[in-house]
N, C-alpha and C positions, 0 to 999 in steps of 0.2 A: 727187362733188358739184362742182358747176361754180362755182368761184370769183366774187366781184361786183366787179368791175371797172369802170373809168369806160365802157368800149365794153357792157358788158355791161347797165349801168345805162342809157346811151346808147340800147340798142337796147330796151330794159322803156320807156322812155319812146315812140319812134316806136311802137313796137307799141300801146302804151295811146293812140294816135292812131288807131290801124289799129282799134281795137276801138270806140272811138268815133263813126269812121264807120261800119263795120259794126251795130252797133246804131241808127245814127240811120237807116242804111236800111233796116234788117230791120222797126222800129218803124213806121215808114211804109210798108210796101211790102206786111204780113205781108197786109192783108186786100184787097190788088189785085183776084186772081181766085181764088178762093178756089175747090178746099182746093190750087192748084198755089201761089200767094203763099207761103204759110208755107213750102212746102216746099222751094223755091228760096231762101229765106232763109236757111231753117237747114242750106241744100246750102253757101251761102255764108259762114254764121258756122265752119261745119265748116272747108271749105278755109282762111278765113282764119287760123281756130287752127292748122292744119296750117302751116302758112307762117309761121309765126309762131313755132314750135316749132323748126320748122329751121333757120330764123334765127336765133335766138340762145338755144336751149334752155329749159328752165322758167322762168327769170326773164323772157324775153321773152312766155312764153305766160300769166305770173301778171299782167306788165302788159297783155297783151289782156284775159285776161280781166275784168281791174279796169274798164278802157272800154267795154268792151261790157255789163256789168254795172250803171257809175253811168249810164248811156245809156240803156238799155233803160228802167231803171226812174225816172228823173226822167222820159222824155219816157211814162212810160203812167200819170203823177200829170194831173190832171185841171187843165186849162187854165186862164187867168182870166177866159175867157169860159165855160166849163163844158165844153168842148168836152173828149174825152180819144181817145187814138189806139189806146186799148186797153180796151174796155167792159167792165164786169165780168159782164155777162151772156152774152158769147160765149168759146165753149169754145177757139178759134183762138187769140185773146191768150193763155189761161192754156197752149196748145202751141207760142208764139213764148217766151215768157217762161222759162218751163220746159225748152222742147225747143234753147234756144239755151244757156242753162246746162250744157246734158245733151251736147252736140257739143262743147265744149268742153274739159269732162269726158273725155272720150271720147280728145279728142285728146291731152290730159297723161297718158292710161295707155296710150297705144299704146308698145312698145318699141323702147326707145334704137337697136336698131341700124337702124330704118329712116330714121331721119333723120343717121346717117354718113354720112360724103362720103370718108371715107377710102378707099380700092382695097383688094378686097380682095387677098390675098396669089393666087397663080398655086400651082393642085394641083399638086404633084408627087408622083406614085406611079409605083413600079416595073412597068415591062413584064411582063404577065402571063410565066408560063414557054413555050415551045413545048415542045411535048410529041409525040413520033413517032404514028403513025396508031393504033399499037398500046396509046397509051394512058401509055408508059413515056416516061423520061427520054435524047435522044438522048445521044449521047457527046461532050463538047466536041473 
């Protein structure tokens, strides 16, 4: 368990910035050209959570998700002109909305060691034996 720290709390904060915009573009951007919009969005909320994970571990990826999440859903509440960026009648909003919860998801259950930066250690094993043509063990 990854201890919470001022840099660690630090970084759950930038990130909850980073998810913030990522949802304020994905919100906007899902019904560009549709059906490639949404998909390039939730190509981007993906990488984001990924980035975000390696960054500064689950705490960093609880505060994306927290901005990408109060984002998404205040900006697809319906405007004060009536106007909303997310119809209830189209099937595309409910697979931004959903399918950007679900990559994020996605990226807090990938495992720990793809996102080490540590080296790993250098194999060392023993030199096969040589062995004579005949199969047996020569004579040292």
């Amino acid at each position: 368990m990854q201890r919470l720290s001022a840099g660690a709390i630090g970084m759950a904060v930038v990130t909850f910035v980073l998810g913030v915009v990522v949802g304020t573009l994905g919100t906007v951007m899902h019904r560009s050209i549709q059906p490639w919009g949404v998909v390039l969005c939730l190509v981007l909320a993906f990488a984001a959570a990924v980035t975000a994970r390696a960054w500064g571990g689950l705490p960093a990826l609880a505060g994306y998700a927290l901005g990408l999440l109060v984002s998404v859903q205040v900006l697809a509440q319906q405007g004060p002109g009536g106007d909303t960026l997310v119809p209830d009648g189209q099937a595309i909003g409910w697979v931004w909305v959903l399918g950007s919860i679900g990559v994020t998801i996605l990226a807090g259950i990938l495992p720990r060691p793809l996102f080490d930066d540590r080296p790993r250690g250098s194999r060392t094993t023993a030199p096969a034996p040589v062995l004579d043509v005949d199969g047996s063990d020569p004579a040292p």
